[in-house]
LUMKOL-772838 format. One record per residue: residue number from 1; residue in three letters; x, y, z of N, C-alpha, C in turn. Coordinates in steps of 0.001 Angstrom, whole numbers. Atoms other than C-alpha are relative to their C-alpha. Layout:
BEGIN
+-----+---------+---------+---------+---------+---------+---------+---------+---------+---------+---------+
| num | residuo |     n_X |     n_Y |     n_Z |    ca_X |    ca_Y |    ca_Z |     c_X |     c_Y |     c_Z |
+-----+---------+---------+---------+---------+---------+---------+---------+---------+---------+---------+
| NUM |     ALA |       X |       Y |       Z |       X |       Y |       Z |       X |       Y |       Z |
...
+-----+---------+---------+---------+---------+---------+---------+---------+---------+---------+---------+
! end
This chain:
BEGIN
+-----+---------+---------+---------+---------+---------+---------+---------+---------+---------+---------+
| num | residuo |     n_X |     n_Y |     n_Z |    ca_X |    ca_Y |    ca_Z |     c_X |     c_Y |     c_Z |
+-----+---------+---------+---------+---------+---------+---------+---------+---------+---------+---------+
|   1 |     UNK |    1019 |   -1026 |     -50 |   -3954 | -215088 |  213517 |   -1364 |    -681 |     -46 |
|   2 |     UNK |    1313 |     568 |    -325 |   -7350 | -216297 |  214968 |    -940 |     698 |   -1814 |
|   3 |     UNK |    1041 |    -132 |     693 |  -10307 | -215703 |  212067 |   -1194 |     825 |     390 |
|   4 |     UNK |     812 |    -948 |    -811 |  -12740 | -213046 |  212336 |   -1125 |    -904 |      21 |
|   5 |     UNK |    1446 |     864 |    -684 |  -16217 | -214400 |  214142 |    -209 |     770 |   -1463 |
|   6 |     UNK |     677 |    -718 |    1291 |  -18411 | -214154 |  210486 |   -1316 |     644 |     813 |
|   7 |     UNK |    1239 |    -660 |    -940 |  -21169 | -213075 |  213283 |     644 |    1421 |     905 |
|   8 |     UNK |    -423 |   -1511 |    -497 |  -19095 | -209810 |  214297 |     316 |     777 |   -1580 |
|   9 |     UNK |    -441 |    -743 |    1551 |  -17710 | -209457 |  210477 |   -1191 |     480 |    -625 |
|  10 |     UNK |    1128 |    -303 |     610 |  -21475 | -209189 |  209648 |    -418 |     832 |     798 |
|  11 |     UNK |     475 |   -1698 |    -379 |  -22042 | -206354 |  212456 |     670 |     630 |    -682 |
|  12 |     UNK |    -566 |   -1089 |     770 |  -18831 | -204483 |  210794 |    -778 |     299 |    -778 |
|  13 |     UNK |     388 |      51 |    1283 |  -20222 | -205338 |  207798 |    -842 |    1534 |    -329 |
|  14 |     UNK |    1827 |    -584 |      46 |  -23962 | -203796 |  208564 |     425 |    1547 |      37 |
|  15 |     UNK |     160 |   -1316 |    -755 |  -22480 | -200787 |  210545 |     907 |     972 |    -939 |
|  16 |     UNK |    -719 |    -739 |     889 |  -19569 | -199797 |  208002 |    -796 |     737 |    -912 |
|  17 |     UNK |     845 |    -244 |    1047 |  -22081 | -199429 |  205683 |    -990 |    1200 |     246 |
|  18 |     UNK |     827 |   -1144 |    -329 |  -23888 | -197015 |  207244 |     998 |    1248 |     198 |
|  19 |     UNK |    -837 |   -1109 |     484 |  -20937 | -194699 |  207851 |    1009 |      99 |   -1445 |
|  20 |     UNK |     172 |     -98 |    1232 |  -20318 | -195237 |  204413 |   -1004 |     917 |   -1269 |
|  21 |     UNK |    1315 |    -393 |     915 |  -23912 | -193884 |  203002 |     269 |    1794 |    1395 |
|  22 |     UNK |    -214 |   -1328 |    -776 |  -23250 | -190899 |  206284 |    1540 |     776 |    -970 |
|  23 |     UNK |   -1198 |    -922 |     657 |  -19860 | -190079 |  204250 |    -454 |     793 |    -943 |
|  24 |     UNK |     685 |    -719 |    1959 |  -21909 | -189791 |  200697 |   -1127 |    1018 |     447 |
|  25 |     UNK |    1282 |   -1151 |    -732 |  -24540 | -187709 |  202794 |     517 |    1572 |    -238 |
|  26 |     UNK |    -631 |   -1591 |     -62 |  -21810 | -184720 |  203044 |    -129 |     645 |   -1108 |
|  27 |     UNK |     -61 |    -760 |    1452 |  -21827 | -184404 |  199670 |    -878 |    1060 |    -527 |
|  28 |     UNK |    1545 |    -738 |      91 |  -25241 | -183246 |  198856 |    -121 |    1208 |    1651 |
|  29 |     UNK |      58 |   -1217 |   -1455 |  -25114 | -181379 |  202578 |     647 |    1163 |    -647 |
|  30 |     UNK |    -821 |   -1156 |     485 |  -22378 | -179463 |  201320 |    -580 |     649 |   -1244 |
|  31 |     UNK |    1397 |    -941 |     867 |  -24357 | -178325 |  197790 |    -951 |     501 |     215 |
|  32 |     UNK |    1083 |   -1154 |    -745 |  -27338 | -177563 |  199795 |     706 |    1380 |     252 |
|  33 |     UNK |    -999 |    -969 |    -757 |  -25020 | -175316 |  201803 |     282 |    1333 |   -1364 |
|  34 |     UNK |    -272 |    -774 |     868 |  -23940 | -174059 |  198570 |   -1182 |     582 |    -964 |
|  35 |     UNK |     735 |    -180 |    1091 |  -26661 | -173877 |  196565 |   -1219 |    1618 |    1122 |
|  36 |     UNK |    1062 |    -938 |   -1349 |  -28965 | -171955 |  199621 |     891 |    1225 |      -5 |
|  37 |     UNK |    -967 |   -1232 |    -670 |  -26593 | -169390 |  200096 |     832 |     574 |   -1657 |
|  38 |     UNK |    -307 |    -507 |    1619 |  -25760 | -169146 |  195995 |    1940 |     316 |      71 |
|  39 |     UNK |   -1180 |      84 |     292 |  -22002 | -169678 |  196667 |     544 |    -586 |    -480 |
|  40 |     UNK |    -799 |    1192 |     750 |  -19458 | -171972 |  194730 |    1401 |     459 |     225 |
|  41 |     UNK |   -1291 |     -28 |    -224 |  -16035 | -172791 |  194726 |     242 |     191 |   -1322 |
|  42 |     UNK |    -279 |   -1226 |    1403 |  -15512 | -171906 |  190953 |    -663 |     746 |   -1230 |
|  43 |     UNK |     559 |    -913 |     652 |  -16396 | -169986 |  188443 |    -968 |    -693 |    -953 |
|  44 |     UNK |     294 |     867 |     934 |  -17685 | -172799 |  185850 |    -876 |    -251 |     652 |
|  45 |     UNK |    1207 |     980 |    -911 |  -19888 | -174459 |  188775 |   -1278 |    1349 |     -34 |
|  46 |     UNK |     664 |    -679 |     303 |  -21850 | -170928 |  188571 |    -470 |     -69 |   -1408 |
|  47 |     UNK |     513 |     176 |    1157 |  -22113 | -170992 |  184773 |    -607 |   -1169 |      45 |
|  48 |     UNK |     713 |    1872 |     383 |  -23318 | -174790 |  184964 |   -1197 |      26 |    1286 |
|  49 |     UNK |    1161 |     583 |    -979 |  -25832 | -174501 |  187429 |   -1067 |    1580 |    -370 |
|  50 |     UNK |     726 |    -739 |     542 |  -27263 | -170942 |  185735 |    -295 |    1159 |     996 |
|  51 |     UNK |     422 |    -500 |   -1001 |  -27481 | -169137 |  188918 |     650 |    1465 |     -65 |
|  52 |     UNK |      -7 |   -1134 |     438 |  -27512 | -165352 |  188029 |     785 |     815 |     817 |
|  53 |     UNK |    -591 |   -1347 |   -1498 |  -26557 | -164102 |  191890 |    1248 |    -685 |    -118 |
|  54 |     UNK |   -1161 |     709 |    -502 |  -23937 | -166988 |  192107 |    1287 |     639 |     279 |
|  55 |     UNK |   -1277 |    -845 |    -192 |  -20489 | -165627 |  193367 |     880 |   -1337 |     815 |
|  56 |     UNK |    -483 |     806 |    -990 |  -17618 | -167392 |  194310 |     781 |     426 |    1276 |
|  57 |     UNK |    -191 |    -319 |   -1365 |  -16656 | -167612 |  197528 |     615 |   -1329 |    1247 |
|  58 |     UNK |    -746 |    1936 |    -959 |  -13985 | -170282 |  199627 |    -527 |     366 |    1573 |
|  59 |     UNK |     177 |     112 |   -1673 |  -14980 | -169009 |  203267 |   -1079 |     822 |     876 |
|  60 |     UNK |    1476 |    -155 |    -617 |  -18892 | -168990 |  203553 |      70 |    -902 |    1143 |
|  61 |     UNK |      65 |     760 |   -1561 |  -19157 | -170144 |  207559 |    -478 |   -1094 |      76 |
|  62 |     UNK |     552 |     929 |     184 |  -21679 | -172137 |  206562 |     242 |   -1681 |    -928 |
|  63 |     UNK |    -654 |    1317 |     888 |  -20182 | -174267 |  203543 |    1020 |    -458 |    1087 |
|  64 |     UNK |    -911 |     627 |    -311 |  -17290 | -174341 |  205475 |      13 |    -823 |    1396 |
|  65 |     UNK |     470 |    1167 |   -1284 |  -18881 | -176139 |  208676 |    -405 |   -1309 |    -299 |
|  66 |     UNK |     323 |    1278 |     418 |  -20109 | -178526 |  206564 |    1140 |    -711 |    -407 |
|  67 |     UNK |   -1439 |     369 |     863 |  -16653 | -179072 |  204753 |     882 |    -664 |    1116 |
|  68 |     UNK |   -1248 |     531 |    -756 |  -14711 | -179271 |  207714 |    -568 |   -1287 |    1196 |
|  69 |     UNK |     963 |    1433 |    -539 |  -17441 | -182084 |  209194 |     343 |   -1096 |    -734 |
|  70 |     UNK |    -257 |    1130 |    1019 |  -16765 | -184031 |  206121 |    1578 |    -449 |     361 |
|  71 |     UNK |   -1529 |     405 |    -353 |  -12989 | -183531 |  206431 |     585 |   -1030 |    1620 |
|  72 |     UNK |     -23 |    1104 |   -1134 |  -13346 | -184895 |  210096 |     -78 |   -1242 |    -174 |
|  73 |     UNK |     743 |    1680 |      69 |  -15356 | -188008 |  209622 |    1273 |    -445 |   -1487 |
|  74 |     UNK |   -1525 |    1311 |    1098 |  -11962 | -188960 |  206377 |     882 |     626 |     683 |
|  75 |     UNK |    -469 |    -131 |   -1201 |  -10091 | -187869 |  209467 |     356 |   -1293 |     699 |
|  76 |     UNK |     284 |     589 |   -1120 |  -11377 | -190174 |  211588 |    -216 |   -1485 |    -730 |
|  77 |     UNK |     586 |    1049 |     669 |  -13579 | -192625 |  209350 |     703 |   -1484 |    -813 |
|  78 |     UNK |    -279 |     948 |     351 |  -11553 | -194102 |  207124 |    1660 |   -1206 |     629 |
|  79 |     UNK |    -923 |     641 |    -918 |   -8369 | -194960 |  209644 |    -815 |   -1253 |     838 |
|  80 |     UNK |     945 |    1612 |    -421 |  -11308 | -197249 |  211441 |     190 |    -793 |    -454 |
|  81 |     UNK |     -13 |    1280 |     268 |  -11897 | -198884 |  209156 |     840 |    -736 |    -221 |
|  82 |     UNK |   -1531 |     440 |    -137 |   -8340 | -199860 |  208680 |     270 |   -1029 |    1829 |
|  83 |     UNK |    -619 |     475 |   -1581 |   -7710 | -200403 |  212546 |    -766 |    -733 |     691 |
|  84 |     UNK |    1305 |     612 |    -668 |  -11065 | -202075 |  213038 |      26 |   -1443 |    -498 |
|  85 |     UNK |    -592 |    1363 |     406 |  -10187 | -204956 |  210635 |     698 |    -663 |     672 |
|  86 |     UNK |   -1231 |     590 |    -428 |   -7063 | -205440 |  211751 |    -403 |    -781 |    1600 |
|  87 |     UNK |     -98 |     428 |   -1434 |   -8103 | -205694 |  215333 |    -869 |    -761 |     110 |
|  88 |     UNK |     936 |    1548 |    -105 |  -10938 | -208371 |  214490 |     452 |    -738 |    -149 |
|  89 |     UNK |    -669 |    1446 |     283 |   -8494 | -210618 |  213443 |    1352 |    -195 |    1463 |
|  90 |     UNK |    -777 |     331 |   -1040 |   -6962 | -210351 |  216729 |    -725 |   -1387 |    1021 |
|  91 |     UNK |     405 |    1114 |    -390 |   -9753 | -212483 |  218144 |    -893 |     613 |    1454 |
|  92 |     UNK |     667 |    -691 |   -1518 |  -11501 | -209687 |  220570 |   -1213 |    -705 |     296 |
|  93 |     UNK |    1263 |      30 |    -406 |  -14464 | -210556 |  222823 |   -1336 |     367 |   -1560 |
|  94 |     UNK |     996 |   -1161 |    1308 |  -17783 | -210377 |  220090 |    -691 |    1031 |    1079 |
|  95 |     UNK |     384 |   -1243 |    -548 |  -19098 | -208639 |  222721 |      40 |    1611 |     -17 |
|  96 |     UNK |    -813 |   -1331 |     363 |  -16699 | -206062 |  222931 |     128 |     738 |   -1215 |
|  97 |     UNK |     173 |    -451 |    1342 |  -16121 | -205886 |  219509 |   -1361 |     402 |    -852 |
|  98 |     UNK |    1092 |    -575 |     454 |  -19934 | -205478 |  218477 |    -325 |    1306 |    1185 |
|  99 |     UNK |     416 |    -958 |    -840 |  -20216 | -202807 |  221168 |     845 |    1334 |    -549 |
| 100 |     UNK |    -445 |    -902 |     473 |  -17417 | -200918 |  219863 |    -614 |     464 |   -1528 |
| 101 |     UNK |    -207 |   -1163 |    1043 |  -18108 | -200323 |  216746 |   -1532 |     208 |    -168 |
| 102 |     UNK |    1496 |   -1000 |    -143 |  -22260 | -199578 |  217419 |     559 |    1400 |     643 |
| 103 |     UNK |      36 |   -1323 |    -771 |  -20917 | -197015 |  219752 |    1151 |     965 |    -853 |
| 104 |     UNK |   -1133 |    -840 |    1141 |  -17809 | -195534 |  217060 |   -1218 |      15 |    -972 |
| 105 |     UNK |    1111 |    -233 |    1467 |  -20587 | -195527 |  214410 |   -1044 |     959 |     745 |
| 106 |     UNK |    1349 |    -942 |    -350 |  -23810 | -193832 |  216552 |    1067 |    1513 |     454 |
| 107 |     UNK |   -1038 |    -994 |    -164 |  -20819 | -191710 |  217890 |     573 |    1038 |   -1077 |
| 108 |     UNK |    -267 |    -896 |    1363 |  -19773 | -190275 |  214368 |   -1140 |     333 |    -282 |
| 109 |     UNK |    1336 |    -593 |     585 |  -23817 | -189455 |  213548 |     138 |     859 |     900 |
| 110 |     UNK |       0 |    -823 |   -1205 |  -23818 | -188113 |  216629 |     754 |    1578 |     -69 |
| 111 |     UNK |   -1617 |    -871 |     -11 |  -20412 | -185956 |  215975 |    -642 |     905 |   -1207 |
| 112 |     UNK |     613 |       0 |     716 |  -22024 | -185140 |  212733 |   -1728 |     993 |      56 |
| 113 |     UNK |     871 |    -414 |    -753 |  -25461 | -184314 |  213826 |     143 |    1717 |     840 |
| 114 |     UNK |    -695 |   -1142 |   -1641 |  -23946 | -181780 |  216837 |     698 |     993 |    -899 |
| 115 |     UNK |    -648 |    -671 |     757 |  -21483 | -180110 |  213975 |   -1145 |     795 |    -679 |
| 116 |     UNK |     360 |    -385 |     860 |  -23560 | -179404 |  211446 |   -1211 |     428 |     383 |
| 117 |     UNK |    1320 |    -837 |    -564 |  -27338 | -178678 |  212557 |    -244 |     391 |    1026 |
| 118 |     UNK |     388 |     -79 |   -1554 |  -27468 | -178370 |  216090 |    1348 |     937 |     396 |
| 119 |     UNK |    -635 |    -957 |    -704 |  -24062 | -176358 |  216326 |     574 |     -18 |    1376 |
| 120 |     UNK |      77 |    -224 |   -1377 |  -23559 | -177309 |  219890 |    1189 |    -813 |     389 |
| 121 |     UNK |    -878 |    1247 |   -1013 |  -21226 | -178559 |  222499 |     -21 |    -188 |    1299 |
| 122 |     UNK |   -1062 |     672 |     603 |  -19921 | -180337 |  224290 |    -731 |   -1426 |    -497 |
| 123 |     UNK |     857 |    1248 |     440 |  -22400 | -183004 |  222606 |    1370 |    -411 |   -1239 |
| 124 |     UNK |    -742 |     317 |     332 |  -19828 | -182834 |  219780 |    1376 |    -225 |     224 |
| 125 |     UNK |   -1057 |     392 |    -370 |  -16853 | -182977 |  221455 |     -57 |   -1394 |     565 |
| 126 |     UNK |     129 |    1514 |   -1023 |  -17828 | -186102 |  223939 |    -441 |    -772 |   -1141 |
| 127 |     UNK |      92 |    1292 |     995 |  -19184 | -187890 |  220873 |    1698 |    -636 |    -885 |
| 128 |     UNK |   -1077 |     -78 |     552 |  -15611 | -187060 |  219165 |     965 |   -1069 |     915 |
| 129 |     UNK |    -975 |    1154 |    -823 |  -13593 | -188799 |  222088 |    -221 |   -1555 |     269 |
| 130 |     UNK |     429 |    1184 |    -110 |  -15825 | -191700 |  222116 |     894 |    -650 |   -1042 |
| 131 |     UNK |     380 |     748 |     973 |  -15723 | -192551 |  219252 |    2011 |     -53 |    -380 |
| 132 |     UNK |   -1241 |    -655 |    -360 |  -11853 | -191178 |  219215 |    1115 |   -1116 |    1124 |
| 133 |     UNK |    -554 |    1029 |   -1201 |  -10975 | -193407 |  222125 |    -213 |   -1784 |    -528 |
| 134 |     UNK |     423 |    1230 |     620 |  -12474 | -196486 |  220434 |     962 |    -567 |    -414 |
| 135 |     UNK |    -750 |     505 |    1246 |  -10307 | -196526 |  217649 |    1266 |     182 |     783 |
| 136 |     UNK |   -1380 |      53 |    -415 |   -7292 | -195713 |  219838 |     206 |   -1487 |     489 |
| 137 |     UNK |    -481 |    1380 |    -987 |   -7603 | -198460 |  222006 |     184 |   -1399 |    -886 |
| 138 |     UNK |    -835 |    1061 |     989 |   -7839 | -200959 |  218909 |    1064 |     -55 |    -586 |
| 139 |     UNK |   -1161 |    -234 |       6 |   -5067 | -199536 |  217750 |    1158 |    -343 |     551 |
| 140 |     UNK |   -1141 |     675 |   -1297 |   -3031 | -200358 |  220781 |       2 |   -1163 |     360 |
| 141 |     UNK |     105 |    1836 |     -69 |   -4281 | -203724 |  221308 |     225 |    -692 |   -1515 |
| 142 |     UNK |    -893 |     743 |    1639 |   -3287 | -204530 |  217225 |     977 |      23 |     277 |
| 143 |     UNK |   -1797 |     -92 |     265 |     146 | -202886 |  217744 |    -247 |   -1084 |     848 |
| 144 |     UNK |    -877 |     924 |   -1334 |     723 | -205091 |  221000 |    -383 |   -1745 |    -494 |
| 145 |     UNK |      93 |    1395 |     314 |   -1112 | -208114 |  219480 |    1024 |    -813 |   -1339 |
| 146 |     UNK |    -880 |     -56 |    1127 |    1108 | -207841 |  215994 |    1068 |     143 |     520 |
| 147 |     UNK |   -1712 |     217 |     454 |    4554 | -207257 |  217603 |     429 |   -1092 |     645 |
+-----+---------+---------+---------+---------+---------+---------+---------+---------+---------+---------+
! end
């Protein structure tokens, strides 16, 4: 098993890291969500935050666009990074390999982005397959390079 280039392991590095700090983003998205709209998921999170109107409520449109954005991207996100390792130590082009994963990373903001404020498609769908297709194809070139 070739050695990953430390000059592609330091793009992963840079770029993981950023859909890393986009994962911890949902978090706070999703409390906005909740907090704007005075809904919660239980009854305690109303008493602890003092909020008089608060009511709970599992299937505000809005929380739950944000929720099911988050659920995508640990969908999607953290299988990368799994299949993205693996397939640097196959010994890809750095080319290739720094191209993929700028374009799987701007591709998930993107996906992200399109879901949640902007609502629209098919900006989020075509970012989804990019980024979707990326990770397949390392996938397929690990299996075939591993068996």
């Amino acid at each position: 098993m070739p050695a990953i280039d430390p000059e592609i392991l330091k793009v992963f590095g840079f770029w993981s890291s950023i859909l890393v700090l986009k994962l911890l983003a949902m978090v706070p998205l999703t409390a906005r969500q909740r907090f704007r709209k005075n809904v919660f998921a239980n009854q305690e999170d109303i008493a602890f935050s003092n909020i008089s109107k608060g009511k709970v409520v599992y299937n505000d449109s809005d929380v739950e666009r944000v929720r099911r954005a988050h659920l995508n991207d640990l969908e999607n996100i953290l299988p990368w990074f799994i299949v993205t390792y693996l397939w640097l130590g196959t010994g890809p082009s750095p080319w290739l390999a720094k191209t993929f994963i700028r374009t799987f990373v701007l591709s998930r903001v993107i996906h992200t982005v399109s879901y949640v404020f902007f609502q629209q498609q098919p900006t989020r769908a075509i970012s989804f397959f990019v980024a979707y297709g990326i990770m397949g194809y390392e996938a397929v070139k690990t299996l075939l390079y591993y068996s």
